[in-house]
TORDO-37002 format. One line per 5 residues: number of its first residue (from 1); their letters; for each residue x, y, z of N, C-alpha, C, O. Coordinates in pm, 1 decimal, padded with zeros to 6 digits. Layout:
<recs>
NUM = a = X,Y,Z,X,Y,Z,X,Y,Z,X,Y,Z; ...
</recs>
This chain:
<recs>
1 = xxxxx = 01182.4,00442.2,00068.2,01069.1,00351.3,00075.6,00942.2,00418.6,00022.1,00857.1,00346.8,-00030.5; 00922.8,00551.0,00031.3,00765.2,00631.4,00016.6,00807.3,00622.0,-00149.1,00721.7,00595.0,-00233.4; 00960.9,00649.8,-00187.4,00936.4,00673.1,-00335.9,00885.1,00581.8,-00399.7,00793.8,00583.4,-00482.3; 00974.5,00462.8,-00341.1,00948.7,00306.9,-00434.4,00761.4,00259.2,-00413.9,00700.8,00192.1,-00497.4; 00696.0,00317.1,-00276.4,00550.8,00273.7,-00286.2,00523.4,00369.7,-00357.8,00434.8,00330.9,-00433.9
6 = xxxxx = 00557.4,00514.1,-00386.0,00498.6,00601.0,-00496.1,00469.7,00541.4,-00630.6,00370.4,00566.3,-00698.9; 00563.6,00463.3,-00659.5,00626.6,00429.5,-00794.8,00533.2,00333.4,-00876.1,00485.2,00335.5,-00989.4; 00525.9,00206.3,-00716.3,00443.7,00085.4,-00726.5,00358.5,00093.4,-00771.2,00324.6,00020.3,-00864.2; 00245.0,00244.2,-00692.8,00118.8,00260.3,-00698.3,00074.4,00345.9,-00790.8,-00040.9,00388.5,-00783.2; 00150.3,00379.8,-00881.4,00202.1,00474.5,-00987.6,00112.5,00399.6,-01091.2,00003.5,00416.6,-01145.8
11 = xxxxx = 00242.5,00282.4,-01090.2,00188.8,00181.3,-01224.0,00076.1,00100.8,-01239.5,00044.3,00059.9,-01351.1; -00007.8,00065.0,-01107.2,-00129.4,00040.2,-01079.6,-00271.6,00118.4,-01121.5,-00386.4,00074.3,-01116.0; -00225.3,00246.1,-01163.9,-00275.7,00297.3,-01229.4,-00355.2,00297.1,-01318.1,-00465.6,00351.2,-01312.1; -00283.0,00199.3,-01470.6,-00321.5,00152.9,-01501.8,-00454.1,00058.0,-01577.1,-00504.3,00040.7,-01688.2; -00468.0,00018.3,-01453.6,-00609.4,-00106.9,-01450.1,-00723.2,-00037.6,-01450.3,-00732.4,00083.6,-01430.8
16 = xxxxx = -00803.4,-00106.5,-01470.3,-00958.1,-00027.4,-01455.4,-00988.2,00037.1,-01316.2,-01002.4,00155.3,-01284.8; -00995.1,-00117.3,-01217.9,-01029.5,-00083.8,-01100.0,-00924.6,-00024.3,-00971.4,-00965.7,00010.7,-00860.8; -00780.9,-00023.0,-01016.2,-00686.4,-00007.3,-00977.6,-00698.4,00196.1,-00930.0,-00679.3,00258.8,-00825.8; -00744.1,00239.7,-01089.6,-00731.5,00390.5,-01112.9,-00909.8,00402.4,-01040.7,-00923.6,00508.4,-00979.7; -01021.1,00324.4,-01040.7,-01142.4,00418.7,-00982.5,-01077.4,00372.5,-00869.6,-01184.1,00311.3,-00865.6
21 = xxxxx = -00982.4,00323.9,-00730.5,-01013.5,00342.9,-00602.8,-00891.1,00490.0,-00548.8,-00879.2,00548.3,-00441.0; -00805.6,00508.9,-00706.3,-00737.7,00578.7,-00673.3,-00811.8,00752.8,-00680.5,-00762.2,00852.9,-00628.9; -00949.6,00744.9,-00765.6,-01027.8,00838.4,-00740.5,-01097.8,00831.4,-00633.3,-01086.9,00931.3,-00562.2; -01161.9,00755.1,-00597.2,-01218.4,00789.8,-00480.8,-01160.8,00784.1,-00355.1,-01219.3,00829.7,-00256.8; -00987.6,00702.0,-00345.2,-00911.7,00775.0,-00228.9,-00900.8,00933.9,-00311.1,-00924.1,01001.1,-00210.7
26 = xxxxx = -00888.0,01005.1,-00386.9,-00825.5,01139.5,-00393.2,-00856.0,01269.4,-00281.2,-00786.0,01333.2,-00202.5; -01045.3,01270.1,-00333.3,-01117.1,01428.3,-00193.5,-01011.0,01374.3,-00073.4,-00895.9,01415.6,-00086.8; -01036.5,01288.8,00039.3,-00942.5,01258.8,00164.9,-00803.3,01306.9,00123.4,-00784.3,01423.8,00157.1; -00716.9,01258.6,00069.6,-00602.7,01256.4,00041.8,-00508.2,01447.6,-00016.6,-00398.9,01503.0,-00005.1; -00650.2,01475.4,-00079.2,-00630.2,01573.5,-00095.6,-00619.7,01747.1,00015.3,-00565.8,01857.1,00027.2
31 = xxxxx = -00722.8,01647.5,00071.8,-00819.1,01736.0,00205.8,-00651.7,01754.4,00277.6,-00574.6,01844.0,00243.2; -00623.3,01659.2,00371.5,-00507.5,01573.2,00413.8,-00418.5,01690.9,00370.3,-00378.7,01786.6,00436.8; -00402.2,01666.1,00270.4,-00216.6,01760.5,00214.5,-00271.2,01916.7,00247.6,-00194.6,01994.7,00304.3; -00378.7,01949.7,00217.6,-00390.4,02106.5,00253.6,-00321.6,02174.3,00386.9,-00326.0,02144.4,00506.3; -00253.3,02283.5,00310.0,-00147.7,02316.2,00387.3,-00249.7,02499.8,00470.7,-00227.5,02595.7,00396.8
36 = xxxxx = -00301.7,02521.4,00542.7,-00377.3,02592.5,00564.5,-00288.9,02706.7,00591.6,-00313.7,02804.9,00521.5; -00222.6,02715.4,00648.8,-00138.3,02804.8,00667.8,-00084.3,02901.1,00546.2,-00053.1,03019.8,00555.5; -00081.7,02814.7,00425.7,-00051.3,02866.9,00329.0,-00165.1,02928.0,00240.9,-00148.2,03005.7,00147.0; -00297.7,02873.6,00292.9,-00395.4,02954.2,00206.0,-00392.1,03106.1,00258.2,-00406.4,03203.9,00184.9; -00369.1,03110.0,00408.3,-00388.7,03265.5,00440.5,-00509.1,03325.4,00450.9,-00569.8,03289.5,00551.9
41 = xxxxx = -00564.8,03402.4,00384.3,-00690.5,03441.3,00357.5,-00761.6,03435.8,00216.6,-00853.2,03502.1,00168.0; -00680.4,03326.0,00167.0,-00736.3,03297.7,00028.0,-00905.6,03264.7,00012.2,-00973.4,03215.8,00102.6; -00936.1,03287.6,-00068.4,-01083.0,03240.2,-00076.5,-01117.0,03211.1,-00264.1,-01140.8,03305.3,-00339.8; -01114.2,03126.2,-00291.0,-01055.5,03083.2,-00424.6,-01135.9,02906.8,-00481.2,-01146.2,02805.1,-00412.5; -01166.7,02922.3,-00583.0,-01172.4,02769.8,-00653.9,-01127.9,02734.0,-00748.6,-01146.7,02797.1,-00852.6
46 = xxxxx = -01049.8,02614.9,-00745.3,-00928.3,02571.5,-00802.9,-01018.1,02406.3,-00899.7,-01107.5,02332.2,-00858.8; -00940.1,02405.9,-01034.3,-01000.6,02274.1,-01026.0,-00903.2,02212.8,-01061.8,-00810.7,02267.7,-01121.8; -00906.1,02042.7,-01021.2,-00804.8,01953.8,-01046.9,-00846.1,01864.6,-01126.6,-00948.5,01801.0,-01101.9; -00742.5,01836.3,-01282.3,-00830.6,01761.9,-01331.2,-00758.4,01632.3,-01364.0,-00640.4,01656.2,-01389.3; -00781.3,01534.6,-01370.3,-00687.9,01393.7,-01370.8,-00717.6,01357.1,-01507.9,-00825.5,01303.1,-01532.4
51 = xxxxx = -00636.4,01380.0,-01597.2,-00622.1,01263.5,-01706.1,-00561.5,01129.8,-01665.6,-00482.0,01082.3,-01584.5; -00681.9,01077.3,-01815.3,-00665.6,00937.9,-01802.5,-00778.9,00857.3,-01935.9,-00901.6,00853.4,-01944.6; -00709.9,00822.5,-01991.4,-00705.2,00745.5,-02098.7,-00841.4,00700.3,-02123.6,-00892.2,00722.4,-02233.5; -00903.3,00641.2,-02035.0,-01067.6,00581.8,-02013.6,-01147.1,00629.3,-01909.5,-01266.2,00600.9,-01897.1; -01071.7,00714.2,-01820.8,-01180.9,00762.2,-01701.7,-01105.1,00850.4,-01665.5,-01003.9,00812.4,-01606.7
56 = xxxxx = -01121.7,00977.1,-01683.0,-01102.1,01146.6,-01713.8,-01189.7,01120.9,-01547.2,-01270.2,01034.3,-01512.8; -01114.4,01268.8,-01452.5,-01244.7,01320.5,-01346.8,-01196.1,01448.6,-01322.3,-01090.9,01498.9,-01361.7; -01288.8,01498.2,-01249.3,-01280.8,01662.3,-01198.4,-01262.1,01664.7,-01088.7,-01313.4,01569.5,-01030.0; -01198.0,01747.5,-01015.2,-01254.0,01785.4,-00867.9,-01247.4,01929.2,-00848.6,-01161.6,01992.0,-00910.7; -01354.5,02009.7,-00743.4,-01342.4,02106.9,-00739.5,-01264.8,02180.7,-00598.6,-01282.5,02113.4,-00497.1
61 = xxxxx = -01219.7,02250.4,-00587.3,-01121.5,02238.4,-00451.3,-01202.7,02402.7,-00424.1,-01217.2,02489.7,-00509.9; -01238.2,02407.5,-00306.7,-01254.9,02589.8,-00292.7,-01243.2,02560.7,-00123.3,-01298.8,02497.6,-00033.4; -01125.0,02657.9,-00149.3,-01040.2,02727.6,-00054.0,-01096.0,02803.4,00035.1,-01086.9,02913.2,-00019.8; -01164.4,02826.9,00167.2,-01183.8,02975.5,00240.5,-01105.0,03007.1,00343.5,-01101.2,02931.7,00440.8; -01044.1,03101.0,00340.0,-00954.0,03081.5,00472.5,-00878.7,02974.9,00481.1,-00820.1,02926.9,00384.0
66 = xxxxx = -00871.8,02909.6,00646.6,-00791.9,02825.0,00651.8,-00860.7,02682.9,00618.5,-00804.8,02575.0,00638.2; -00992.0,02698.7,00564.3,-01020.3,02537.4,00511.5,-00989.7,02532.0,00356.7,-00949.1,02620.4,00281.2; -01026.1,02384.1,00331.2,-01061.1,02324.9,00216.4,-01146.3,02215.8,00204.6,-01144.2,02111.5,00270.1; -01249.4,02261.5,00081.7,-01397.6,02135.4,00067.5,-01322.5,02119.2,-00080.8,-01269.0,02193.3,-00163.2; -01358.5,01939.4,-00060.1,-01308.9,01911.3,-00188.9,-01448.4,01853.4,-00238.1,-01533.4,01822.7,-00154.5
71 = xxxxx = -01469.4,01840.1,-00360.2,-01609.7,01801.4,-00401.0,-01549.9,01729.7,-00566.4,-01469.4,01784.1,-00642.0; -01626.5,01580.5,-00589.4,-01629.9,01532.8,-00716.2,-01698.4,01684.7,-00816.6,-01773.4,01779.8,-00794.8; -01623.1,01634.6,-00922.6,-01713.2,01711.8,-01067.3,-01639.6,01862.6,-01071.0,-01637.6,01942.2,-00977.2; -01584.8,01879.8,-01192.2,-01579.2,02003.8,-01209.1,-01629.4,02166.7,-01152.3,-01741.8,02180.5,-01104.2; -01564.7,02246.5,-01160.3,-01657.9,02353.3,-01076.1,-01702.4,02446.3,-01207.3,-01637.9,02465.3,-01310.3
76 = xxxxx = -01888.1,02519.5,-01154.8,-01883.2,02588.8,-01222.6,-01793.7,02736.1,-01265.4,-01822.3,02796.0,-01369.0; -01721.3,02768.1,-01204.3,-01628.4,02868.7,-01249.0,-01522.2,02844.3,-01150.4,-01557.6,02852.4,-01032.8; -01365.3,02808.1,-01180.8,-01285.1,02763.5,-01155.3,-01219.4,02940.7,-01157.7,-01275.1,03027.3,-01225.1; -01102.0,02966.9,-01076.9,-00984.1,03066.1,-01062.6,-00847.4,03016.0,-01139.5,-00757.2,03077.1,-01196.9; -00869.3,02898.9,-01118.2,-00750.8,02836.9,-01175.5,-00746.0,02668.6,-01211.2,-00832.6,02597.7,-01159.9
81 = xxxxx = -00676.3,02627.3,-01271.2,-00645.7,02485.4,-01300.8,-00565.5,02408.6,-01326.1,-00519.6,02394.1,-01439.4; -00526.6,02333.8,-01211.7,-00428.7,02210.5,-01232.7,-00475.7,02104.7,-01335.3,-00594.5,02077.1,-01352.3; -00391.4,02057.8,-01390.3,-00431.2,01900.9,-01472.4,-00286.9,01775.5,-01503.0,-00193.1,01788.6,-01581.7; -00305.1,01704.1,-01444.8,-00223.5,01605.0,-01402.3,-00294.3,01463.4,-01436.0,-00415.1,01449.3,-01416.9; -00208.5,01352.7,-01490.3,-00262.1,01237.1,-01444.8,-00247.8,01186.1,-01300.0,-00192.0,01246.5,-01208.5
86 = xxxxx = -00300.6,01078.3,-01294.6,-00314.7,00997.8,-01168.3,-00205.7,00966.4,-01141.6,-00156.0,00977.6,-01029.5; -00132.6,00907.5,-01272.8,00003.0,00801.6,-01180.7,00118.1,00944.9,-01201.0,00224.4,00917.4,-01145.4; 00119.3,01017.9,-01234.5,00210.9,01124.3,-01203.7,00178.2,01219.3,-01034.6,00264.0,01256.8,-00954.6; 00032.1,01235.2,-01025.2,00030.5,01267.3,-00895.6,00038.5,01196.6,-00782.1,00066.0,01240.2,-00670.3; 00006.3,01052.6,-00822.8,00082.6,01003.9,-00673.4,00234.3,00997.0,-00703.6,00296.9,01024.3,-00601.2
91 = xxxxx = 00295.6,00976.5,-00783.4,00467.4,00998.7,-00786.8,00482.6,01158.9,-00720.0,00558.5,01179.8,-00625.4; 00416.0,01246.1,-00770.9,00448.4,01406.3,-00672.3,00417.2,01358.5,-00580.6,00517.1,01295.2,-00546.4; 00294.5,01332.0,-00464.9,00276.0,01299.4,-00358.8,00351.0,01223.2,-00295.3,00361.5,01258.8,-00177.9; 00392.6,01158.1,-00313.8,00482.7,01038.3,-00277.2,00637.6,01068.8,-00322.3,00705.4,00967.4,-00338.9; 00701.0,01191.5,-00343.7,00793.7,01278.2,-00345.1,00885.0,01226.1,-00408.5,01003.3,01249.9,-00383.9
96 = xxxxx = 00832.0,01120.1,-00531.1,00916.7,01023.1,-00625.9,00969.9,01204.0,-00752.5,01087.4,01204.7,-00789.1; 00916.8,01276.9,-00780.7,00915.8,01348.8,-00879.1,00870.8,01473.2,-00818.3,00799.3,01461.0,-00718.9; 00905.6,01618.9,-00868.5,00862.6,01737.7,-00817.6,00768.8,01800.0,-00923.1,00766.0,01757.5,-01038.6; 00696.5,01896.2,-00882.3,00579.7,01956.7,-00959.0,00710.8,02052.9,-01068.6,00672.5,02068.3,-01184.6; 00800.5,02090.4,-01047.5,00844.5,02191.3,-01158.8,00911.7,02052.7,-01272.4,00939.1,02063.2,-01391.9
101 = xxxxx = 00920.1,01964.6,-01208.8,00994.6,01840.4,-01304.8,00878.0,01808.9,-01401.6,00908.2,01785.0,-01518.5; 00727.3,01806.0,-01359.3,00608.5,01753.9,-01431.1,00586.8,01914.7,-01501.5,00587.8,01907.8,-01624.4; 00574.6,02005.0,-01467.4,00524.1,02104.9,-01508.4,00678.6,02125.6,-01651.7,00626.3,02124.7,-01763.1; 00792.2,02137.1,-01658.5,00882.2,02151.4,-01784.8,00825.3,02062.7,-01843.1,00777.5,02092.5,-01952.5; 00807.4,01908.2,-01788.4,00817.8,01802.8,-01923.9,00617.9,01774.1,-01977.0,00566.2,01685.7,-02045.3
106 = xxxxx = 00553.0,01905.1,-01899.6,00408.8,01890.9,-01963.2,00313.3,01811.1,-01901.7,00201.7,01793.7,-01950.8; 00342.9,01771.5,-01818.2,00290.5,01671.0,-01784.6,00211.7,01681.0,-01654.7,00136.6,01597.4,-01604.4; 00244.1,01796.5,-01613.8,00159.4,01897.7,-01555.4,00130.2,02023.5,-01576.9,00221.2,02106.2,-01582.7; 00004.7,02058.2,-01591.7,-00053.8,02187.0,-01650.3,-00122.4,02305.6,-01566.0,-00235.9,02290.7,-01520.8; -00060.5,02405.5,-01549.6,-00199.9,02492.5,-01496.1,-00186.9,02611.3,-01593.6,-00102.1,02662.1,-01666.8
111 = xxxxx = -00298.2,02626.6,-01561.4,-00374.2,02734.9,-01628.4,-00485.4,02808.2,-01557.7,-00527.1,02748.2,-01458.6; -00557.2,02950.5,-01590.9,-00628.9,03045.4,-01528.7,-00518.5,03160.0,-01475.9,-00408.0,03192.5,-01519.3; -00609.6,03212.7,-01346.7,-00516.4,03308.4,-01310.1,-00331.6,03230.6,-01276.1,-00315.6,03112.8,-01244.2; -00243.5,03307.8,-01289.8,-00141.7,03286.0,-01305.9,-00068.5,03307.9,-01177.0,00033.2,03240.5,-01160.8; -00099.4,03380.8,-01095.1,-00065.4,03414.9,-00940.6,-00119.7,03275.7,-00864.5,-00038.1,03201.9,-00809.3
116 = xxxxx = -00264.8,03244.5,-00865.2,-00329.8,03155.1,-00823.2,-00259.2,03001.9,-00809.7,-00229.5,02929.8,-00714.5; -00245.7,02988.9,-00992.3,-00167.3,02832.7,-01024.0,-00057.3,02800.1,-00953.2,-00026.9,02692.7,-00901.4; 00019.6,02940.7,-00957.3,00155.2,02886.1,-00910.6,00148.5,02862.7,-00768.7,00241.7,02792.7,-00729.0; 00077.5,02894.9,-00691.3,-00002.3,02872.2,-00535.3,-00026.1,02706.6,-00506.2,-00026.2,02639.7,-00402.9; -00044.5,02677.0,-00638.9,-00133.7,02501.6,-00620.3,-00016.2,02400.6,-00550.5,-00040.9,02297.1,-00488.6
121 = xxxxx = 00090.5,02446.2,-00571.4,00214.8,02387.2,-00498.9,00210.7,02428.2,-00341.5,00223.5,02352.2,-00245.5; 00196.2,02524.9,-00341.0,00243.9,02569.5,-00183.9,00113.2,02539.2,-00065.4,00111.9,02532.1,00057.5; 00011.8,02526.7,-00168.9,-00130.3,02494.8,-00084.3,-00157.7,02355.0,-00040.4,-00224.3,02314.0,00054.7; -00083.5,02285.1,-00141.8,-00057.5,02107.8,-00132.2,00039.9,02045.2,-00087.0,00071.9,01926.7,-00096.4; 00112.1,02180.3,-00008.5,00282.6,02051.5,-00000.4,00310.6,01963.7,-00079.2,00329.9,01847.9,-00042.0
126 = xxxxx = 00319.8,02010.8,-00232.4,00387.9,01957.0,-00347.7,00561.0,01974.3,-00316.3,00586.3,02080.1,-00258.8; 00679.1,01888.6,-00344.9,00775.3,01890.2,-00306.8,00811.3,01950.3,-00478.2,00759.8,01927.4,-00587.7; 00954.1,02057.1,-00419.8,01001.1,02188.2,-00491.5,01134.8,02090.8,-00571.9,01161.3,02079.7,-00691.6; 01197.3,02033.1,-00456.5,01309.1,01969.8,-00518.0,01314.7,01798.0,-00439.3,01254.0,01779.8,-00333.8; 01362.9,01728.3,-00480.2,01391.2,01596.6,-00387.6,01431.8,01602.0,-00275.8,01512.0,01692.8,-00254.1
131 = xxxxx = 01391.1,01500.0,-00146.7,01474.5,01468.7,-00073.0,01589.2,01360.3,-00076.8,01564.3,01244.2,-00109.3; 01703.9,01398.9,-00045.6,01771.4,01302.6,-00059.8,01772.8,01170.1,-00025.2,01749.4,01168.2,00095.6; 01785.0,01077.8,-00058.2,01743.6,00934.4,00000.3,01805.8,00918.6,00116.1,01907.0,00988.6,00121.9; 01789.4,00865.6,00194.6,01895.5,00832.6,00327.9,02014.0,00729.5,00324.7,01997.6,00645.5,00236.2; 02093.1,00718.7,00375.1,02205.3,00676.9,00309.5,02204.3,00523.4,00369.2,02271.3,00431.6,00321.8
136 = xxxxx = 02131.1,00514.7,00462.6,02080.6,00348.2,00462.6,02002.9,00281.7,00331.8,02009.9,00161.0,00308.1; 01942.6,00357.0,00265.7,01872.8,00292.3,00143.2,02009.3,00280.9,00013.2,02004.3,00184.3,-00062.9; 02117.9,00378.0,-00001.8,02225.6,00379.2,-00092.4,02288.1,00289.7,-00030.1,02339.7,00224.3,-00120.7; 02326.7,00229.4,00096.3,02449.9,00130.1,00093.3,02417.6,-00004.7,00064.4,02326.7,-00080.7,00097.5; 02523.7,-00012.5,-00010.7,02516.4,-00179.7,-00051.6,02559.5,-00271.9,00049.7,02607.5,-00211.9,00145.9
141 = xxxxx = 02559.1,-00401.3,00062.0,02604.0,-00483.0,00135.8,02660.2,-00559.6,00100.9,02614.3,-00639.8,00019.5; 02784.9,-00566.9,00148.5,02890.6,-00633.9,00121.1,02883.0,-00804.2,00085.9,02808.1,-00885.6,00140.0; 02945.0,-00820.0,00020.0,02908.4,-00987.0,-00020.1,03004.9,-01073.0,00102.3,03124.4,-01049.1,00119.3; 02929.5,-01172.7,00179.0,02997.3,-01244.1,00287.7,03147.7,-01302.0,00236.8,03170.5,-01343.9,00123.3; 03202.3,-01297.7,00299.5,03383.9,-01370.5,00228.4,03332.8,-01494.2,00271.7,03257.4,-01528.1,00362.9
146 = xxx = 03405.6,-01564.0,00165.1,03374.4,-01729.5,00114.7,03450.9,-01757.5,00202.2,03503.2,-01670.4,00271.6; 03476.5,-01902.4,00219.4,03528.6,-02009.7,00295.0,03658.8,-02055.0,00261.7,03690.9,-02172.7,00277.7; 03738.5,-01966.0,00214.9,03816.9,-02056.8,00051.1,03935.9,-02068.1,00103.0,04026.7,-02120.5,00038.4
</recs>
């Protein structure tokens, strides 16, 4: 069910106004997935950048410890950088697709320090591999026997 609303809200994308509410849900959403435990004693700024066809945005993510402030707009000096579109990161979020599946086919990028980037997964609870669907969503249902 999370994949297929991943998917939905994927392609909604899209639209004008569809993609600005999907920016301004992002800071929350983002805040949200921070996995604190995994920053450790990081102290770091990361930037995330969303392509998109007519409305490109930045965000700046800096890490201290166990928080995270997310802030619109690019940062002035970034450690590292994710760059993703919109409808590919809610498909990662929504655990339709994994970050190493976007990252082979390009479609996710980082760049900067190289220790750092590969962190951007483990700091976000980005999913590594799929979960398997549950096997109530794979069974089919049998067609009722006719009357005959």
């Amino acid at each position: 069910m999370r994949r297929r609303l991943a998917r939905w809200l994927a392609r909604r994308d899209r639209g004008r106004v569809a993609h600005a509410l999907i920016l301004a849900a992002l800071p929350r959403a983002i805040a949200r997935r921070f996995d604190a435990a995994a920053a450790d004693d990081l102290d770091a700024t990361l930037e995330l950048a969303i392509r998109h066809d007519s409305r490109p945005a930045s965000y700046a993510l800096t890490i201290t410890g166990a928080s995270c402030a997310v802030r619109a707009g690019a940062p002035e000096q970034a450690h590292a950088r994710a760059a993703i579109g919109a409808d590919d990161l809610i498909l990662l979020a929504g655990g339709a697709v994994t970050w190493p599946q976007l990252l082979s086919s390009g479609r996710f990028q980082l760049t900067g320090d190289p220790f750092l980037a590969l962190r951007f997964a483990s700091l976000f609870r980005l999913p590594v591999v799929l979960e398997p669907v549950p096997a109530r969503h794979l069974a089919r249902r049998e067609p009722a026997p006719s009357g005959s």
